[in-house]
C-alpha positions as CSV (number, residue, x, y, z in Angstrom):
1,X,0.0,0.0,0.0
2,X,1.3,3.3,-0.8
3,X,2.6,5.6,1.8
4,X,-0.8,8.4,2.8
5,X,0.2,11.8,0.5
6,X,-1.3,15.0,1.9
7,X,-4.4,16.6,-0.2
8,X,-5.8,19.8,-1.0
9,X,-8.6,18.9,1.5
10,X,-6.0,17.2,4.6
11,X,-6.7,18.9,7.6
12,X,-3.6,21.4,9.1
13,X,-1.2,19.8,11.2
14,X,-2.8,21.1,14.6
15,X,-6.4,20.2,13.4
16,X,-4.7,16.2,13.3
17,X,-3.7,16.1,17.0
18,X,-5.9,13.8,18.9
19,X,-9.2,15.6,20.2
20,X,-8.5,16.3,24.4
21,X,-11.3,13.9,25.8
22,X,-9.4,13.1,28.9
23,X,-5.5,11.7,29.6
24,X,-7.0,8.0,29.3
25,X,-8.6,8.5,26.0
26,X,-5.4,10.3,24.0
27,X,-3.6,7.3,25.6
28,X,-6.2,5.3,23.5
29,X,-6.0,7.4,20.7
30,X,-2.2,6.6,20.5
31,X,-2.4,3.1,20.3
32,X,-5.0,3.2,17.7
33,X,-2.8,5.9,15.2
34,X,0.1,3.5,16.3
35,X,-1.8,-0.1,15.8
36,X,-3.8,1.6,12.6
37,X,-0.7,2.3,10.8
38,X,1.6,-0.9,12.2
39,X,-1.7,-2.6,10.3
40,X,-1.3,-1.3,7.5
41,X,1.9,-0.3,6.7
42,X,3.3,-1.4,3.5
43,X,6.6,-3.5,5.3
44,X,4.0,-5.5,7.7
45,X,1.4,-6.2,5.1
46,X,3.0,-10.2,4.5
47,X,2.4,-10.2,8.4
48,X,-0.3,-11.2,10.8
49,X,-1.9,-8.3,11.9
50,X,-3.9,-10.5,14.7
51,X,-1.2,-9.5,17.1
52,X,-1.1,-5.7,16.9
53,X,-2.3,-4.4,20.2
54,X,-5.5,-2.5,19.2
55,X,-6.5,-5.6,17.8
56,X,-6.3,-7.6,20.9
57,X,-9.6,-8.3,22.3
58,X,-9.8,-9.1,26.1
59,X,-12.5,-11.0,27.8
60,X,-13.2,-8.3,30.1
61,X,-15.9,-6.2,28.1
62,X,-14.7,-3.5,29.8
63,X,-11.3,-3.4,28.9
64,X,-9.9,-1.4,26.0
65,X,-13.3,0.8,26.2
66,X,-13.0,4.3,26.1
67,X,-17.2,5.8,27.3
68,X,-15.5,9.1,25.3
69,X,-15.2,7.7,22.0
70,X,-17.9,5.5,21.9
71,X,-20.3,9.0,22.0
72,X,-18.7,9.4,18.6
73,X,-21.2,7.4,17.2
74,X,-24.4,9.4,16.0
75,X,-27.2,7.1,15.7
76,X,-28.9,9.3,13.2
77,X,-31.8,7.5,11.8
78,X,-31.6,9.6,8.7
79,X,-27.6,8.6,8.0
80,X,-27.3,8.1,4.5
81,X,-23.8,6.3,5.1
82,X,-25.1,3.8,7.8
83,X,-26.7,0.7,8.5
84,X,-29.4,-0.7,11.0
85,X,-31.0,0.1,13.4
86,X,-30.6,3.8,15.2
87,X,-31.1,2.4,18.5
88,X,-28.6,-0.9,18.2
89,X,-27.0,-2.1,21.1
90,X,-23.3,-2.1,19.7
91,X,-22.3,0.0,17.1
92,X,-19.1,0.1,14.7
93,X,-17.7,2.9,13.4
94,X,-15.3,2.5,10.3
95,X,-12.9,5.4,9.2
96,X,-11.7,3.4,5.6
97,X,-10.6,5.1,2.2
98,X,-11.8,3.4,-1.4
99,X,-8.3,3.1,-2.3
100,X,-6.9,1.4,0.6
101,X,-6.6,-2.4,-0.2
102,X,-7.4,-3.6,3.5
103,X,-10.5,-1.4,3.4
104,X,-11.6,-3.9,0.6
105,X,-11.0,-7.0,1.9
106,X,-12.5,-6.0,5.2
107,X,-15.7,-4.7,2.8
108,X,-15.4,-8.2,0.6
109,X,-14.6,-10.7,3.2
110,X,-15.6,-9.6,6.5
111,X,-18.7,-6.7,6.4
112,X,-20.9,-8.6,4.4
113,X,-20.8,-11.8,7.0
114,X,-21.2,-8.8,9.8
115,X,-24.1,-7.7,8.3
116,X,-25.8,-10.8,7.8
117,X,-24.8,-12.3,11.4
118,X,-25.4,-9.3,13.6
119,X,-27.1,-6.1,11.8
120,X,-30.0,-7.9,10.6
121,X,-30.6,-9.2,14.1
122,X,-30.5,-5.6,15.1
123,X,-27.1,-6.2,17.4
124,X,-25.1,-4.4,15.5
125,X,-25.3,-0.6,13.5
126,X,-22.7,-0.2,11.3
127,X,-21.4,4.0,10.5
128,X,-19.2,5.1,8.0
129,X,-17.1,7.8,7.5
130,X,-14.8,8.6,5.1
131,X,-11.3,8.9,6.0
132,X,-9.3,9.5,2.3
133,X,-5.8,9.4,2.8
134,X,-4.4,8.8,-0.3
135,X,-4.5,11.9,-2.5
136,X,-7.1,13.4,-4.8
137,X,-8.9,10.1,-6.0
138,X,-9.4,9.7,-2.4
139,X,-11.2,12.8,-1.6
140,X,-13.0,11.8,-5.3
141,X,-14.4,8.5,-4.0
142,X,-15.4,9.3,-0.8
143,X,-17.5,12.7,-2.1
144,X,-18.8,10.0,-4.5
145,X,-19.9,7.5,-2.4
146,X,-21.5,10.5,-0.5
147,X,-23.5,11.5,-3.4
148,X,-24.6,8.5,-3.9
149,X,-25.8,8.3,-0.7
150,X,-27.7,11.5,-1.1
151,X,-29.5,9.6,-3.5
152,X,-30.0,6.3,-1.1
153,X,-26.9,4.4,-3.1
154,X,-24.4,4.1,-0.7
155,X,-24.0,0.7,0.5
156,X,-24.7,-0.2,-3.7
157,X,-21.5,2.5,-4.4
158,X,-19.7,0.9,-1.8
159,X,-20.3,-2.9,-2.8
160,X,-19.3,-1.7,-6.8
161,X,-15.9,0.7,-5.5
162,X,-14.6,-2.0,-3.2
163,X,-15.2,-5.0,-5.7
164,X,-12.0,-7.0,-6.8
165,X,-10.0,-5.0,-9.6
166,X,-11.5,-1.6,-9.3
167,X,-9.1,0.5,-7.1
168,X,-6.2,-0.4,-10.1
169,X,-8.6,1.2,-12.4
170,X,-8.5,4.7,-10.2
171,X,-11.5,7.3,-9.3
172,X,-11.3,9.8,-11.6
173,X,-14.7,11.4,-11.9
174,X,-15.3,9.3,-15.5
175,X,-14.9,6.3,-13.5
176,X,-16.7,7.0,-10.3
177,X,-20.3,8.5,-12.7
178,X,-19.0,4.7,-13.8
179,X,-19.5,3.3,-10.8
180,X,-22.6,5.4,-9.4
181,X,-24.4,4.2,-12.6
182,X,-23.4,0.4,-11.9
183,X,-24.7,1.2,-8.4
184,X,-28.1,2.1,-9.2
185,X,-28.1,5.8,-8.9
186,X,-31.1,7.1,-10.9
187,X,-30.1,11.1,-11.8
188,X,-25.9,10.8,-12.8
189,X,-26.5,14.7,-13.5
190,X,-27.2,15.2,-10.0
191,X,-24.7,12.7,-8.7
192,X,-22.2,14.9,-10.8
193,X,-23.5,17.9,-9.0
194,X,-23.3,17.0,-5.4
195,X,-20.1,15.4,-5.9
196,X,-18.4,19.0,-6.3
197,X,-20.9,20.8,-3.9
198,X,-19.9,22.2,-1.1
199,X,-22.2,20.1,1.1
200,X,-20.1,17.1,0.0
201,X,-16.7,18.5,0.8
202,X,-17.9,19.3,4.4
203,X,-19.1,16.6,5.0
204,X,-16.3,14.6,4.2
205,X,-13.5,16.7,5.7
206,X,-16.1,16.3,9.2
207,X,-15.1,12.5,8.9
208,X,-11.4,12.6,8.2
209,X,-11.2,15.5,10.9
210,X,-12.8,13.5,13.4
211,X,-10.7,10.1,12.4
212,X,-7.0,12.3,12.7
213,X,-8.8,13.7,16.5
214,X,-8.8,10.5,18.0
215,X,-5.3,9.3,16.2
216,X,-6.2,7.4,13.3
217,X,-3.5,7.8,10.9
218,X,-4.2,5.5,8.2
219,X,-7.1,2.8,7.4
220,X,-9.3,0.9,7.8
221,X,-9.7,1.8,11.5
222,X,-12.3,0.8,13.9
223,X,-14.5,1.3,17.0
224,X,-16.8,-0.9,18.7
225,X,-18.7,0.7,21.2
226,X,-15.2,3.0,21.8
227,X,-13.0,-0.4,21.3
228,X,-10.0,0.8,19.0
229,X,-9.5,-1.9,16.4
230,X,-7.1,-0.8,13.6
231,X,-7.0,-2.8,10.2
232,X,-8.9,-5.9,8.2
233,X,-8.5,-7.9,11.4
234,X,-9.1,-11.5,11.0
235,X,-13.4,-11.8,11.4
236,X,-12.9,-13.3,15.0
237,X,-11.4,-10.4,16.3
238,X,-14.9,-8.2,15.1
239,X,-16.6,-11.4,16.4
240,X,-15.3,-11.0,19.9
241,X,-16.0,-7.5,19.9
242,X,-19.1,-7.0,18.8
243,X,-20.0,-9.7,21.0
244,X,-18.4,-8.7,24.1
245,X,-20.1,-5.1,23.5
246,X,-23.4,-6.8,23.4
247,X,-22.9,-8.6,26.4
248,X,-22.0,-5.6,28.4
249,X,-24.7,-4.0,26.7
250,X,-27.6,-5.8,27.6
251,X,-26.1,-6.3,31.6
252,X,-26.2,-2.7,31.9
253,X,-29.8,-2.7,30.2
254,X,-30.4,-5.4,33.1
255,X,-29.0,-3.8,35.9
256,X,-30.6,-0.5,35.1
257,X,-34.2,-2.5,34.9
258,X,-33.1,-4.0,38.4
259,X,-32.6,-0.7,39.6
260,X,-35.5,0.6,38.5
261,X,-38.0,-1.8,39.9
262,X,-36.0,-1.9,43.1
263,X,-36.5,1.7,43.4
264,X,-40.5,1.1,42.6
265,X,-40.5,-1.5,45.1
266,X,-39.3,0.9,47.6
267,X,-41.8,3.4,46.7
């Protein structure tokens, strides 16, 4: 993988330090910029990334959490660039670029069985945000795949950018009205349209803002429920996590219930 070049649209240097949520939490968001680019570094990519620390999974739900970064998760309803339900008890954020190889094979290999296994149970909500690292075709793709989702196309531009073959092929504007059409996107002119608007642009440079404030510094990186996991981990690490999460979850769901009809018992 090619090492990240700086944009027109990368934030300034003091906008990429990590975001002050407390001393515990930049510790956190150290290990993940560390672990995130350890992951995904060209010189480790022959080796198993199963061991990197942010990776490691402990059977202690409570371990490796950070409450600060799991309120990054917005649990809007009307998110164009999510999946399932609003109200899920664990949800995953992903910060990934369309040009990032491990983005793919975590979108070809391991999303699709996460979907299937835990989102249409309504476990799991699964956010995106766009995180381009790697130049202008970057910040192309992901106002693309924002655009599409404007016009309710996302998850269909994401299946058709991340399929085998397609990142060699680049996503110059040609390619990605290409790839919106393949996806299902009914008006191309207005595709075309949002993709240079201003609304697009924002939003995206909100994503890749917020993945440099809590130390992300290259993809795909993760968090479960404010679990740092940095790149296309193997699927039992997700597994565990999302698991673990839910299990922590549903006791505090159970211990507030006790609470509560302890306190109406009292009454």
């Amino acid at each position: 993988m090619p090492t990240p070049k700086k944009s027109a649209a990368t934030p300034s240097t003091s906008s990429r330090k990590p975001l002050v949520y407390g001393a515990v939490v930049v510790l956190a968001a150290g290990l993940l910029g560390f672990a995130s680019y350890r992951a995904t570094s060209p010189d480790d990519a022959s080796k198993d990334t199963a061991t990197s620390p942010a990776a490691e999974v402990s059977a202690d739900p409570n371990e490796g959490v950070y409450p600060e970064l799991a309120k990054l998760a917005r649990r809007d309803a009307d998110d164009k660039l999510a999946t399932g339900r609003a109200d899920a008890p664990v949800v995953l954020i992903e910060y990934a670029d369309f040009k990032c190889g491990y983005c793919g094979k975590f979108a070809r290999d391991t999303e699709p069985e996460l979907i299937e296994k835990y989102v249409e149970d309504g476990t799991l909500r699964i956010e995106w945000r766009n995180f381009p690292i790697f130049g202008e075709e970057s910040e192309i793709a992901a106002r693309a795949a924002w655009a599409a989702g404007q016009q309710d196309r996302f998850w269909e531009f994401h299946r058709a950018a991340y399929a085998e073959g397609v990142k060699e092929k680049g996503f110059g504007k040609d390619r990605v009205k290409a790839l919106a059409e393949e996806a299902g996107v009914k008006d191309l002119d207005r595709f075309m349209k949002d993709l240079d608007g201003d609304a697009a642009r924002a939003a995206v440079k909100k994503d890749q803002e917020q993945a440099y404030g809590i130390g992300a510094t290259s993809t795909p990186s993760f968090l479960i429920n404010g679990r740092p996991i940095a790149g296309a981990q193997p699927d039992e690490t997700f597994t565990r996590a999302i698991e673990a999460a839910a299990g922590q979850a549903k006791a505090k769901t159970t211990g507030n219930a006790g609470g509560d009809a302890a306190g109406d018992a009292a009454k």
